[in-house]
C-alpha positions, 0 to 999 in steps of 0.5 A, spaced: 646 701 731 646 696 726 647 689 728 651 683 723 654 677 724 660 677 718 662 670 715 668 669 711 673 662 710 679 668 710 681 669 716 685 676 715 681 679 712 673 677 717 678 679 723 680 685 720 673 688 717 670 686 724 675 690 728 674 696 722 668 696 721 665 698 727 670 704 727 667 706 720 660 707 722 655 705 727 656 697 727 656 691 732 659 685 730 656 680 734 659 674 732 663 672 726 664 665 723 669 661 718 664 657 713 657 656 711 655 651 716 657 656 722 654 662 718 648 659 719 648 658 726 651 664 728 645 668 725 639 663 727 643 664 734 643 672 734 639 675 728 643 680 727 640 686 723 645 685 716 648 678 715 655 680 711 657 673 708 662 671 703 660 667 696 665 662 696 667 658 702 669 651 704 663 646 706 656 649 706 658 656 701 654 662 702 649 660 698 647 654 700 647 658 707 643 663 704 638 658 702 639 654 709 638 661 713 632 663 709 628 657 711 628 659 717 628 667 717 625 669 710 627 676 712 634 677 714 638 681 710 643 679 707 650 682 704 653 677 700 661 679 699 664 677 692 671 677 689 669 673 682 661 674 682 659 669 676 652 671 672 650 664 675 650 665 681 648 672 682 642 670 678 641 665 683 643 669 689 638 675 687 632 669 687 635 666 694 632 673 695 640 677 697 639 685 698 647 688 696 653 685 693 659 688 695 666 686 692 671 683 697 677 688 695 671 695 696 674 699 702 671 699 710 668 705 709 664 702 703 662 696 706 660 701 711 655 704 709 652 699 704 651 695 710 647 701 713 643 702 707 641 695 707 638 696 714 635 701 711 631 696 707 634 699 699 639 695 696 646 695 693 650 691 688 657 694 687 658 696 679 664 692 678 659 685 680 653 688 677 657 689 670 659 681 671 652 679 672 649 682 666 654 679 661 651 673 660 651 668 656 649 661 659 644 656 654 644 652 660 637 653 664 637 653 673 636 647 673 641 643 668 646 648 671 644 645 678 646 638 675 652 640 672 654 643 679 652 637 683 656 632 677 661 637 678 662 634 685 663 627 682 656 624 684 652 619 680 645 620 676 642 617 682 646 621 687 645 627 683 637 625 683 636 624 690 640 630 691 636 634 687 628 630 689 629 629 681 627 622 677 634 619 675 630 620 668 629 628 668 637 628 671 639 624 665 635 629 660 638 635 663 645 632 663 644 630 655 641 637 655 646 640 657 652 636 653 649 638 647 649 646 648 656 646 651 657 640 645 661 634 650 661 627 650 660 626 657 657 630 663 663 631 667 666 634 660 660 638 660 661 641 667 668 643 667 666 647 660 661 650 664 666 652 670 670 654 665 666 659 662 664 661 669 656 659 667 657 655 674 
């Protein structure tokens, strides 16, 4: 019997694999979450053997609560749950030690044994995500990629400092690093560019 806790902001598609996944295999959800913040309550709280997580949620995303989850439980395994896997953030969430990617529109049946491999101790990254994680193009380094996510969200240079535990002086740098690899005049203009080409 393999264990999760299975986390994704859409409510139709978490009720469903949760109620179509035990059918598959041999699988206990033990509990389900909506968001990031819950996801990472929820896996503290039963340690299930898998966490299956969705990339992109409101709040705390899956990242930010695979990086919270880690500090406290640098073993857990982790699927992360995609629909538009971008090199940047594949990039990072191999770093945050991530073992599978599955795209979201893969059948029960897949997820299914993914998940039972995972548990296994090997990993999987579906084709199709694997495929988008080895087109890329990004000039921006990790770190001038983390201020322009953070500039993103409408935060000053001090903001974006004390967030990040940098000197406004590097922030500064990064961002006019950064605007002159994406050649924009502003930091924000910076950022949408690279949103816009799925560096972010």
């Amino acid at each position: 019997m393999t264990t999760i806790v299975l986390a994704d902001d859409e409510v139709l598609l978490r009720k469903a694999l949760a109620a179509l996944l035990p059918l598959e295999g041999d699988i206990a959800v033990l509990a389900e979450a909506e968001d990031g913040a819950a996801a990472v309550e929820a896996t503290l709280r039963h340690r299930p053997d898998v966490l299956v997580i969705d990339l992109e949620m409101p709040g705390v995303d899956g990242l930010a609560a695979v990086a919270e989850i880690r500090r406290t439980l640098p073993d857990q395994v982790i699927l992360m749950l995609t629909r538009h896997a971008r090199p940047g953030v594949l990039r990072k969430a191999l770093k945050l030690g991530v073992q599978g990617f599955v795209s979201k529109s893969a059948e029960p049946a897949h997820i299914t044994s993914v998940i039972t491999s995972l548990h296994a101790g090997k990993r999987w990254i579906d084709p199709d995500v694997s495929a988008l994680a080895v087109i890329d193009d990004c000039p921006l380094t990790d770190r001038e990629l983390d201020v322009l996510r953070v500039t993103g969200e409408g935060y000053s240079v001090a903001d974006i400092a004390a967030r990040l535990h940098l000197a406004q002086g590097t922030v500064r740098n990064y961002l006019s690093n950064a605007m002159q690899k994406t050649q924009t005049r502003t930091r924000h203009e910076a950022a949408r560019y690279a949103r816009e080409h799925d560096w972010l």
